[in-house]
C-alpha positions, 0 to 999 in steps of 0.5 A: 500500500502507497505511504500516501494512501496510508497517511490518509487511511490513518487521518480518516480513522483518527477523525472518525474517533474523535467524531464518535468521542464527541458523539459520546461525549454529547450523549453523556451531556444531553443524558446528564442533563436529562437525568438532572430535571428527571431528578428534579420533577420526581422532587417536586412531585415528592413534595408537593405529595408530602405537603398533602398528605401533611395538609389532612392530619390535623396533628400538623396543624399547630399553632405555630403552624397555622400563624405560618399559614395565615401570614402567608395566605395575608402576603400572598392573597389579600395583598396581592388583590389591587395587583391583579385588579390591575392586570385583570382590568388591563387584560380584560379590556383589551381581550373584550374591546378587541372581540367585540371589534372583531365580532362587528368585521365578521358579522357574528352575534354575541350568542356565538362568541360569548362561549370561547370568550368565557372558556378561554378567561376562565380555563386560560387566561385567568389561571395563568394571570394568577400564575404570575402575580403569585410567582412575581410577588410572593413565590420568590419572596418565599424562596429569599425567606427560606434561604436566607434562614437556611444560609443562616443555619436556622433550618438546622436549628428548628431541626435540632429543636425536633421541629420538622422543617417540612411541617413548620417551612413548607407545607405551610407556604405551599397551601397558602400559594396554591389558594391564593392561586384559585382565589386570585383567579376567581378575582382576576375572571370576574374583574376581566368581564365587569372591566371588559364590558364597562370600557366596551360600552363605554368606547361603544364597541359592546352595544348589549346590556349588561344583563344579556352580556352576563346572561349569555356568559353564564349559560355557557357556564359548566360543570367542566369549566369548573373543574378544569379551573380548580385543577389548573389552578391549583396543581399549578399553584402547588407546583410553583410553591413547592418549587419555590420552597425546595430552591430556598431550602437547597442554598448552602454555603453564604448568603451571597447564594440566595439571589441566584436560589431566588432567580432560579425559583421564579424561572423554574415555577414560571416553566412549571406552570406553563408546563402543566397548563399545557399538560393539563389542556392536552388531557382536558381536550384530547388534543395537542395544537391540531393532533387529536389523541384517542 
């Protein structure tokens, strides 16, 4: 065999080894990281499972306890109430102005457009408005509390005190976010009609009364709108506050690792929730964009 056709039988096997060692290299990366949110979801579950199953024995319910889940129900819920008014009227008047515009270009009636107008605010967008005031004012407070008290070495303390951290720290919290959740959405869907139609009628883009407007929406009202709005609400307000909770907790070392702890809760929660609204539409409707299952 020719040196020339040697050298070159040589080169190929040498960049063929270091294509399959990247190759493997990439599989272990992609693996590890699959491994790790794997690891981190079964965490989550845990928790959140742990918390309910703490949450129906009333032993775990001492007065320490309930003052923890009272004062977080009060930051959590009632404080945040002007906050979601806010963003419930924002977003209500530009949904309903912007339906009954189109509803004027189309040439449909309101009969026809009240159903998916009610269904996508109460099934949707009100889950997830709620979602996101709970996240941005309280979900991250409570993973700056709960690590700093644990960079601080409270944590280990409330332990050597035979106080157990999961009863006293997080089951507490946990309930009050998923709550706050269901409450602020109820808030957020009503505000979002009464709003909608009150600059609608004003601006002279909703020309029915009130009463046929209203009466309209809660003929469409259901069973199943109901249930899949406690369900959304609350498996992903139980999420986000487990997260929330595990991410304060799993600082260790300063303080200086609390803000990255609380930057991580707000990411991970916010990806939770968008990933069990879209969970849990797929198995309310059978249907992912426009595949339908069974």
């Amino acid at each position: 065999m020719p040196a020339t056709a040697s050298r070159t039988i040589k080169r190929v096997d040498l960049i063929a080894a270091r294509a399959i060692g990247m190759l493997w290299q990439l599989m272990g990366t992609i693996g590890g990281i699959f491994l790790r949110q794997t690891n981190k979801i079964a965490s989550s579950m845990a928790a959140l499972w742990a918390t309910l199953a703490l949450a129906v024995q009333p032993r775990s319910w001492t007065v320490p306890v309930r003052a923890v889940f009272l004062r977080q129900m009060l930051f959590t819920a009632v404080d945040a109430i002007p906050s979601a008014l806010r963003f419930a009227a924002a977003v209500g008047v530009l949904l309903i102005v912007q339906t009954m515009m189109w509803i004027d270009m189309v040439g449909v009636s309101i009969d026809i457009i009240a159903p998916f107008l009610w269904r996508s605010i109460v099934r949707e967008i009100a889950p997830l408005l709620a979602c996101l005031v709970v996240i941005g004012r309280s979900g991250i407070a409570i993973s700056a509390e709960l690590g700093t008290m644990r960079a601080g070495g409270e944590v280990e303390v409330l332990d050597s005190q035979g106080i157990d951290p999961m009863t006293f720290l997080v089951m507490p919290r946990v309930l009050a976010v998923m709550l706050s959740v269901f409450c602020l959405a109820v808030v957020i869907a009503v505000t979002m009609v009464v709003t909608g139609y009150a600059v609608g009628a004003m601006m002279g883009a909703i020309r029915t009364t009130w009463s046929d407007f209203f009466g309209e929406i809660s003929r469409n009202f259901d069973v199943q709108d109901l249930i899949f709005f406690a369900s959304k609400t609350l498996i992903a307000g139980g999420f986000a506050g487990v997260i929330c909770c595990l991410e304060g907790i799993s600082v260790h070392g300063a303080i200086t690792d609390v803000p990255r702890a609380t930057s991580r809760a707000g990411i991970r929660a916010l990806t939770a929730v968008f990933a069990v609204s879209a969970i849990l539409s797929i198995l309310f409707y059978d249907k992912f964009l426009v595949f339908k299952f069974g």
